[in-house]
C-alpha positions as CSV (number, residue, x, y, z in Angstrom):
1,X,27.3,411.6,239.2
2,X,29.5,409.7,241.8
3,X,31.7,411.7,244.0
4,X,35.2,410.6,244.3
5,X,38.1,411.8,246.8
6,X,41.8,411.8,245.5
7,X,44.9,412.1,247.8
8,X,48.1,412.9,245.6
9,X,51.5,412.7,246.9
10,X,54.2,414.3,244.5
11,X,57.1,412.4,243.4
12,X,60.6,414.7,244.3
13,X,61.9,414.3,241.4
14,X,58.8,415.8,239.8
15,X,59.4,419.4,241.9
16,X,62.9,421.6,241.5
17,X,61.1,424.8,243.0
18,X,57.8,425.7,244.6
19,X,56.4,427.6,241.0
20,X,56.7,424.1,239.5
21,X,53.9,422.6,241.6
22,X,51.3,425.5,239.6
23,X,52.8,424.5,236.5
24,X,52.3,420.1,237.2
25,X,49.1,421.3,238.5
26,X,48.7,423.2,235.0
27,X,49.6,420.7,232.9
28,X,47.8,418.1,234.7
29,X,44.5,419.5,234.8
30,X,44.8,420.7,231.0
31,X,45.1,416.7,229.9
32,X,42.2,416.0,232.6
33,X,39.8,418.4,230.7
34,X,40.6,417.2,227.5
35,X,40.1,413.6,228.2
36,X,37.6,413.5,230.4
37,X,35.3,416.6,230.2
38,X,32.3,415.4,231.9
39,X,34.3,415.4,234.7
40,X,33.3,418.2,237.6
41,X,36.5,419.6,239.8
42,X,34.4,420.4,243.5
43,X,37.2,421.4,246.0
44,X,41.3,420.9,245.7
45,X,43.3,421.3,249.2
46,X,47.3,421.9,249.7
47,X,47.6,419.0,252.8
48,X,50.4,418.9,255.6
49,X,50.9,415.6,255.9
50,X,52.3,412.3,254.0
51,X,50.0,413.9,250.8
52,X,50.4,417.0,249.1
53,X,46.7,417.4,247.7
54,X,43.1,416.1,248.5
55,X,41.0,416.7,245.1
56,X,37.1,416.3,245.3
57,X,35.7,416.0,242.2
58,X,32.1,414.1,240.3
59,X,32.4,411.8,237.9
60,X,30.0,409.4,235.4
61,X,31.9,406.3,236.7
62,X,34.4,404.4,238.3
63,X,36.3,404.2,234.8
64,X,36.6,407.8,234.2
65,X,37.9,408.6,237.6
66,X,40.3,406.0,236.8
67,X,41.2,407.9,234.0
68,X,41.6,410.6,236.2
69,X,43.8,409.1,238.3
70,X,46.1,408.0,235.8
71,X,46.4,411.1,234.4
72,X,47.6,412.7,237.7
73,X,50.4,409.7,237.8
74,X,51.0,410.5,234.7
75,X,51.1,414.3,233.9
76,X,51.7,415.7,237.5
77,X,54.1,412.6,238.6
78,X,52.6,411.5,241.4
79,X,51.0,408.5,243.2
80,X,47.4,409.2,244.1
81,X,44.6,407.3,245.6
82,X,40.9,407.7,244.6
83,X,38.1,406.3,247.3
84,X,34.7,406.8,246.6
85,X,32.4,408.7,248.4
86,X,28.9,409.3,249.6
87,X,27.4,412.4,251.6
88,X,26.3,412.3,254.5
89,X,23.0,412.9,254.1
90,X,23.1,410.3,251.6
91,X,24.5,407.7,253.7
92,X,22.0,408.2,256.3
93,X,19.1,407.3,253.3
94,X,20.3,404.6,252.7
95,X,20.9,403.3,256.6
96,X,16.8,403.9,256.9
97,X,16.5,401.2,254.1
98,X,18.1,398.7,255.9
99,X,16.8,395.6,258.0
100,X,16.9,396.2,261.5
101,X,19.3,393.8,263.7
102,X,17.6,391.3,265.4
């Protein structure tokens, strides 16, 4: 599966005390396991910064991350950006493959 990185930024309307960013998160992730359960959560971070949350998670395809991303707009009312992502390790596989420059 493809690895995918999601920043979220909560809308303030969406938040009228701290315990109501556990129940978004709640709601959110219940509606992201019921439409898209082939979907793998990896890590999910609290930020300080102009985003609230940095998800990692695996999924099939760009469409279901989509999906995913959607759903956060959607159920946690938020904006979010998803960026694909490849390890490391990975990366450096592939840069073997490639021509040299001249």
């Amino acid at each position: 599966m493809a690895t995918y990185i999601m920043l979220t930024q909560i809308s303030p309307d969406a938040v009228k005390t701290p315990q109501t960013l556990e129940q978004l998160e709640q709601d959110a992730m219940q509606n992201i396991r019921a439409a898209c359960p082939e979907v793998e959560w990896c890590h999910s971070y609290a930020l300080l910064g102009p985003y609230d949350y940095l998800d990692i998670f695996e999924a099939p395809d760009v469409e279901t991350a989509a999906k995913v991303a959607t759903l956060i707009r959607a159920y946690g009312r938020a904006h979010s950006e998803i960026w694909a992502a490849t390890e490391w390790a990975r990366f450096k596989e592939m840069l073997h493959g490639l021509p040299q420059a001249a």
